[in-house]
C-alpha positions as CSV (number, residue, x, y, z in Angstrom):
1,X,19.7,-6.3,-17.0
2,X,20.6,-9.7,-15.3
3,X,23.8,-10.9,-14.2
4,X,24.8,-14.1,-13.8
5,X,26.9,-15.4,-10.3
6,X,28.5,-18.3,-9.5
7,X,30.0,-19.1,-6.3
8,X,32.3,-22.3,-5.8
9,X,31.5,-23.7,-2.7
10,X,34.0,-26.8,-2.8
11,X,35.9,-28.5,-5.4
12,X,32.8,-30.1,-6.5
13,X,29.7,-27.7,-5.6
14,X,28.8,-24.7,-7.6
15,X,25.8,-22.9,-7.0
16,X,24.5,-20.3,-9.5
17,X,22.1,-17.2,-9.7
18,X,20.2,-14.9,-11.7
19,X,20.0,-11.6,-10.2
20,X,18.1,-9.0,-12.3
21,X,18.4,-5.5,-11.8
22,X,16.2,-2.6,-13.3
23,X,16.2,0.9,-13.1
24,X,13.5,2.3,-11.2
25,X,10.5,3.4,-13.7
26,X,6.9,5.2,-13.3
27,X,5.0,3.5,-16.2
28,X,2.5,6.5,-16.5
29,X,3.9,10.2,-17.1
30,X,1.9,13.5,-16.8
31,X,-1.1,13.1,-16.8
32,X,-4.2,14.9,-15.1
33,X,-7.1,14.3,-12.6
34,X,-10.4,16.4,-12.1
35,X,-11.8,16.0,-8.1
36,X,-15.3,16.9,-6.7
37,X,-15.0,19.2,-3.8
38,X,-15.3,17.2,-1.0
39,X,-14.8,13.7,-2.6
40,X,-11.8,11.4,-2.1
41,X,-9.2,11.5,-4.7
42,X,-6.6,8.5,-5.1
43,X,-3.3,9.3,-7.0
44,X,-1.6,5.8,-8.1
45,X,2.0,6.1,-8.7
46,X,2.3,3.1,-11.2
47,X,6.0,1.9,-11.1
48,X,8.1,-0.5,-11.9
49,X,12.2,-1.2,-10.7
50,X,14.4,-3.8,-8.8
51,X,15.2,-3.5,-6.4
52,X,11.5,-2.1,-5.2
53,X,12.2,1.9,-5.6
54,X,11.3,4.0,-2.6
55,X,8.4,6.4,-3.6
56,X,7.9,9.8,-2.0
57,X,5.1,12.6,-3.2
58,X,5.8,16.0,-3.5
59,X,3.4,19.5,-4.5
60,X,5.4,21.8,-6.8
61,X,3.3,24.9,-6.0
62,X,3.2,23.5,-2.1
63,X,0.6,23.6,0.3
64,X,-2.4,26.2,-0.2
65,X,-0.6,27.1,-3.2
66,X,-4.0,26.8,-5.1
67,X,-2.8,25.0,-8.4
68,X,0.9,27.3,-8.5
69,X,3.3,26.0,-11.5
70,X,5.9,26.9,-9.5
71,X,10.0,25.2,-9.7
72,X,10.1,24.4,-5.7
73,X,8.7,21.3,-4.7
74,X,7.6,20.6,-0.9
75,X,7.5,17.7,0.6
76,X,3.9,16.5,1.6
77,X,3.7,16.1,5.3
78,X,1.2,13.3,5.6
79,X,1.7,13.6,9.7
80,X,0.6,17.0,9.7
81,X,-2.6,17.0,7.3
82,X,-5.0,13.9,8.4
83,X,-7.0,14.5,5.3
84,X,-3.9,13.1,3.3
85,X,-2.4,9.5,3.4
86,X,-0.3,7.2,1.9
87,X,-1.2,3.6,0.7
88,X,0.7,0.4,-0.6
89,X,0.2,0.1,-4.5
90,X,1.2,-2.5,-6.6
91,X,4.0,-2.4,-8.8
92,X,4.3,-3.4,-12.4
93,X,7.4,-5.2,-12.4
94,X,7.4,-7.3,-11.1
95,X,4.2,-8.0,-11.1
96,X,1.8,-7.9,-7.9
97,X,4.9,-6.8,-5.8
98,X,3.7,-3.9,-3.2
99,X,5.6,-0.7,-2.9
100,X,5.1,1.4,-0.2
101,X,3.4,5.1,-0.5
102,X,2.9,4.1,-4.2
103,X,-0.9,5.9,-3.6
104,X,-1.1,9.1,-2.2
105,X,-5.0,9.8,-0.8
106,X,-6.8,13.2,-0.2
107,X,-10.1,12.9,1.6
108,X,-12.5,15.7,1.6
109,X,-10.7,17.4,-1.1
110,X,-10.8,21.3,-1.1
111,X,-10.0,24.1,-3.8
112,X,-6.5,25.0,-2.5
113,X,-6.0,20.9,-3.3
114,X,-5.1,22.5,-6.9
115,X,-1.8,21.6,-8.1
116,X,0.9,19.8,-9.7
117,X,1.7,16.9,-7.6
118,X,4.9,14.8,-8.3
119,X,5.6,10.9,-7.5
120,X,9.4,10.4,-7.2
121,X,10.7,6.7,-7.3
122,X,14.3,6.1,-6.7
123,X,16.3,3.3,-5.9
124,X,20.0,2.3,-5.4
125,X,21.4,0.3,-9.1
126,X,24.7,-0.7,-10.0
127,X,26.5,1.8,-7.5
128,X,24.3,4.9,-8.2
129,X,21.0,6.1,-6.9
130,X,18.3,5.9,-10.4
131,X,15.5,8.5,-10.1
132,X,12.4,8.8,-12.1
133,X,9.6,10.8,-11.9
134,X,5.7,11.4,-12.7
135,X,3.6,14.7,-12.7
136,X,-0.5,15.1,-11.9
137,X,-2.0,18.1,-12.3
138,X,-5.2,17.7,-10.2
139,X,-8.2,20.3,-10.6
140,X,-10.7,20.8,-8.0
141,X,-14.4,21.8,-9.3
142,X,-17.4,22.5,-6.9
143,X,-19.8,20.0,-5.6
């Protein structure tokens, strides 16, 4: 959705805008990902939203959970685990615009790795916060 602004200035200056707005968006939905033990797996959080939606990752069976379909989800504490990061991705609308944490990374991946991860994108849209979200069910298999 765009609006269209003008502001008068002055009697004789008008200056006019385009702002676009779009609710926040992850372009792929459930989907799932098979990981080597020991290997680096890469989940990409494909979005799209303006203004840029905040991304945060989430484990619905939680840490050690071992692949659990539970209905909590935790948090992931990247601070705490230095097997697991976050990187810029790139969003797809607008296109090549980078969105922080849109790639979560797990190095050395182990069996209790096993779950449903969630990426949650959210951003602020014509007075209410928008929310959209993607699930990955990663399996681990031995090396």
């Amino acid at each position: 959705m765009c609006l269209y602004l003008c502001m008068y200035l002055c009697m004789y200056v008008c200056i006019c805008l385009s702002v676009c707005v779009a609710i926040p968006r992850v372009r792929s939905k459930s989907r799932s990902h098979t990981a080597v033990a020991g290997s680096v797996l890469e989940l990409q959080c494909r979005i799209w939203g303006w203004p840029v939606p905040r991304v945060t990752w989430q484990r619905l069976g939680g840490p050690g959970a071992g692949g659990g379909v539970g209905n909590s989800r935790v948090d992931l504490n990247v601070a705490a685990d230095d097997r697991l990061s976050l990187r810029p991705g790139v969003a797809v609308a607008p296109p090549g615009l980078a969105v922080d944490n849109a790639t979560l990374v797990i190095t050395d991946v182990k069996y209790s790795d096993r779950d449903v991860y969630v990426c949650d994108v959210t951003s602020y849209v014509n007075g209410s916060w928008r929310t959209d979200s993607s699930t990955v069910l990663v399996r681990v298999k031995g090396q």
